[in-house]
C-alpha positions, 0 to 999 in steps of 0.5 A: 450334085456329088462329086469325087476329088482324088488327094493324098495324105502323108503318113510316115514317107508314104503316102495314101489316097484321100477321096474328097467327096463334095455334096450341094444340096438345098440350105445354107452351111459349110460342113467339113468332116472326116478329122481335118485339122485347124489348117483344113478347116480355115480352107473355106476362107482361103478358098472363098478369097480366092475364087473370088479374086477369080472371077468365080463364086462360092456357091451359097447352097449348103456345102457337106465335104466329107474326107475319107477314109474318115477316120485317118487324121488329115492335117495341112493346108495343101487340101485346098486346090482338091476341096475348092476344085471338088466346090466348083464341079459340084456347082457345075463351074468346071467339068467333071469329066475328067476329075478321076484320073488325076490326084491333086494338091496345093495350097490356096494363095487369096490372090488364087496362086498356088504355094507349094507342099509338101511330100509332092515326091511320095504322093506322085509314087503313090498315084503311079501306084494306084493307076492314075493318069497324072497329078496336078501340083503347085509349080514349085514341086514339078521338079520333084515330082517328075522325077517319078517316071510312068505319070504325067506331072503338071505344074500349075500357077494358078486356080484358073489354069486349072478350071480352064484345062478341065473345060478344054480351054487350054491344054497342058503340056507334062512337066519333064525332068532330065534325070540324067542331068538332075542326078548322074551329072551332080551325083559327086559334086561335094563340096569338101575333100580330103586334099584339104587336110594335111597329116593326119594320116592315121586318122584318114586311114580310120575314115576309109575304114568307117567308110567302106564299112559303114561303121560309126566313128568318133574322134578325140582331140584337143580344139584346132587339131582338125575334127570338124574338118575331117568329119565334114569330108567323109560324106565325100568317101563314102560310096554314091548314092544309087537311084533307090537310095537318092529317091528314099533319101528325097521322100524323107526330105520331101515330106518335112519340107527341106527339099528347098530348090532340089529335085532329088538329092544326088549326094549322101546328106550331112546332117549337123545339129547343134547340141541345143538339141532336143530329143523330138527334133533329133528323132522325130515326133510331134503332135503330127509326126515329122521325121527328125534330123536322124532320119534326115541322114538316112543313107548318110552323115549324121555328124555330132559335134562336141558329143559330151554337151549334148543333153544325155536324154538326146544322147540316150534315145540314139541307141534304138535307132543306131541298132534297128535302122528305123525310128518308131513313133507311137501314138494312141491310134497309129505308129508310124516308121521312119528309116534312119540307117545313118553313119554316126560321126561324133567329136569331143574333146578328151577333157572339160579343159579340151586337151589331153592328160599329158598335155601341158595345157591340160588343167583339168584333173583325173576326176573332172576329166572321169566326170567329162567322159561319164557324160557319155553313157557305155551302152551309146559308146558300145555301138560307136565301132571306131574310137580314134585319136586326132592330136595336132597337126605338126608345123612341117605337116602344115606348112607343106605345100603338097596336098593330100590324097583326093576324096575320089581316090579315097572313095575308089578304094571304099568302093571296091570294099563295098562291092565285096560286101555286096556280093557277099550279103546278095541274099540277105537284108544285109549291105555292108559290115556294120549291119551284119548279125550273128549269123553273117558273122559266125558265117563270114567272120571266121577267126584263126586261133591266134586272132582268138587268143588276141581278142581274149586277151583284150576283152579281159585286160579291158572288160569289153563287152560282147557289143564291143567285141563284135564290133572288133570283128566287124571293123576286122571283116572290114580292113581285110576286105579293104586288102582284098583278104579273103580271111580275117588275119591277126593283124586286121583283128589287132589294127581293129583293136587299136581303134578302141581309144574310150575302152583303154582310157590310157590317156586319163 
């Protein structure tokens, strides 16, 4: 008897529907073909453990299972419940009835339970996509899953629950999320904020500006004068997520399993690798493609602590991504894309020592401190927007009592900045002002004749590069839309060059 089990593959964050086709014939033999991988193919001893702690049977027939379409890679053990399912409609153990309206995964547990997989949320987007009726998940990815609104969602224990609901036995209620409660109520809960740190007030004033535009900053300073603890807040400025962003966001992390307890992610994600490491972990890659820790941050924070000690080849492998948005991964058969529009916040110190030139605990001499720095190649600095100056914090700024402004009133203010950007940008692909191209800024960033003059002077006092000088205009675009200016004045052109620390090297 033939029968036909619906599942899905991961390719990239999408999904794509597999047919499992299932054949007994007369013979002996397991045969298992249409490119699975080792994990698929040590199914047969999971799956003939768990019917049997089951109370079911393996039938001793011969057993052709093909996966198509056949020549797409099939890789996981989350194809197990779809081909032991599929065994026990074709031996007549369970109903075939019903079997093509639903799409199914799960990992087989000996015990017959069911573990939970990965890319539950793309593979439900994809089955309301297609027109079926609902999916049938570990218990686990329910929560994930349900978040898809249109399809029934059923979360199973076991093998056995799954049997008896196709034979009628028992009836299955849809797994529901309250999508209120699991996104708007959680949707500003962060953990840190900016009340937290006291001074630095020029430095909170360069975030706000990286904020509302979605420009890339790093901060230069000595050990203790609070680079690390100002970065760890300006996920807390940026704007919230809205519902397409939180369900692309979740995809990534749903399909390399770092979803952990959480339904959908409510707030921007802050990513912080350690400069261990390697390219493929940071961009993403692998035999089986996984998306990276850049693509993890996409729509949020991807934090670089200590910028200098990353190895140059991770340091270099950024620049496509920081300019296209995405990351693209070749293979001999297949390319897959994975999103990455990301805000890079990176910190270092300014010397091997940790301390500036004029700084009496500096003992690093110019040429070490060159050597430091050169660790950094100009075209990765080129696209980093904001270049800032974070010196220590003085000893009346710290011992005041009174806290500094909040995160929210920070973000109100970012907000509105966005909102402008919004308007402005509705019929293009453009969001904000870092994105921006030479046609939205030949149409949008219009200069004054002395804000020309100003930029000329810069660009060849400093040898600016034409990267670099539009990244001046972009930060310009974005105080004046903090200010509300319709126009890009001289002064918001002059404070955007102020930001340009590693151009001017005055402190070396």
């Amino acid at each position: 008897m033939l029968v036909k089990i619906f599942a899905s593959a991961i390719f990239g964050v999408s999904a794509q529907t597999i047919t499992v086709e299932v054949n007994i014939d007369q013979g002996v033999g397991y045969h298992l073909v249409g490119l699975p991988d080792s994990a698929i193919k040590e199914s047969n001893f999971r799956i003939n453990a768990a019917l049997k702690n089951s109370n079911l049977k393996l039938p001793g027939k011969k057993i052709t299972i093909n996966m198509a379409p056949a020549d797409l890679q099939k890789e996981g053990s989350a194809y197990d419940l779809p081909i032991a399912i599929g065994i026990l409609a074709a031996s007549e153990q369970v109903n075939s009835v019903d079997l093509d309206k639903y799409v199914m995964m799960g990992e087989l547990s000996l015990d017959g339970s069911l573990r939970p997989i990965k890319g539950a949320l793309p593979i439900t987007i994809k089955a309301k996509e297609e027109g079926f009726e609902g999916v049938i998940l570990p218990q686990q990815n329910a929560d994930e899953a349900s978040v898809v609104q249109g399809i029934k969602v059923f979360g199973i224990n076991n093998i056995k629950e799954i049997i008896d609901f196709f034979n009628g036995d028992i009836v299955l209620e849809p797994h529901q999320v309250n999508l209120n409660q699991s996104f708007f109520d959680q949707m500003e809960n962060y953990p840190f904020d900016f009340a937290d740190v006291k001074g630095q007030e020029n430095v909170k004033r360069a975030m706000e500006i990286a904020a509302a535009g979605g420009h890339n900053i790093i901060l230069i300073g000595p050990p203790g004068s609070g680079k690390t603890m100002l970065a760890k807040r300006i996920a807390s400025i940026l704007p919230p997520l809205t519902i397409d962003e939180a369900l692309e966001t979740t995809k990534i992390h749903s399909v390399a399993g770092k979803l952990a307890n959480q339904s959908l992610i409510t707030i921007r994600p802050f990513i912080n690798p350690h400069s261990t490491i390697s390219d493929v972990a940071l961009v993403g890659g692998g035999s089986y493609p996984q998306p990276g820790e850049i693509s993890l941050s996409h729509n949020g924070v991807l934090f670089l602590d200590e910028l200098p000690e990353f190895k140059r080849s991770v340091l270099e492998v950024m620049r496509q991504p920081l300019e296209d948005r995405e990351v693209t991964i070749s293979r001999a058969k297949f390319t897959v894309n994975y999103p990455a529009s990301f805000m890079l916040v990176a910190s270092m110190n300014p010397s091997p020592s940790g301390y500036f030139m004029d700084d009496p605990n500096n003992t690093s001499t110019s040429s070490e401190m060159q050597r430091y720095l050169n660790k950094i190649s100009g075209p990765l600095l080129d696209r980093i927007d904001l270049h800032i100056e974070v010196n220590p914090v003085p000893f009346d700024d710290l011992s005041q009592e009174r806290r500094g402004e909040k995160s929210k009133v920070i973000r109100d203010r970012v907000i509105k900045a966005r909102d402008i950007q919004t308007k402005r940008f509705q019929d293009s692909k453009v969001h904000y002002n870092s994105q921006m191209g030479p046609k939205e800024l030949d149409a949008y960033c219009s200069l004054d004749d002395s804000s020309k003059n100003l930029i000329k002077i810069v660009m060849e006092k400093l040898n600016l590069s034409a990267r670099a000088y539009d990244r001046i205009i972009r930060v310009g675009r974005t105080i004046a839309d903090l200010e509300g200016s319709e126009k890009i004045l001289s002064k918001h052109i002059s404070e955007a060059i102020q930001y340009r620390s590693l151009d001017r090297n005055q402190w070396m």
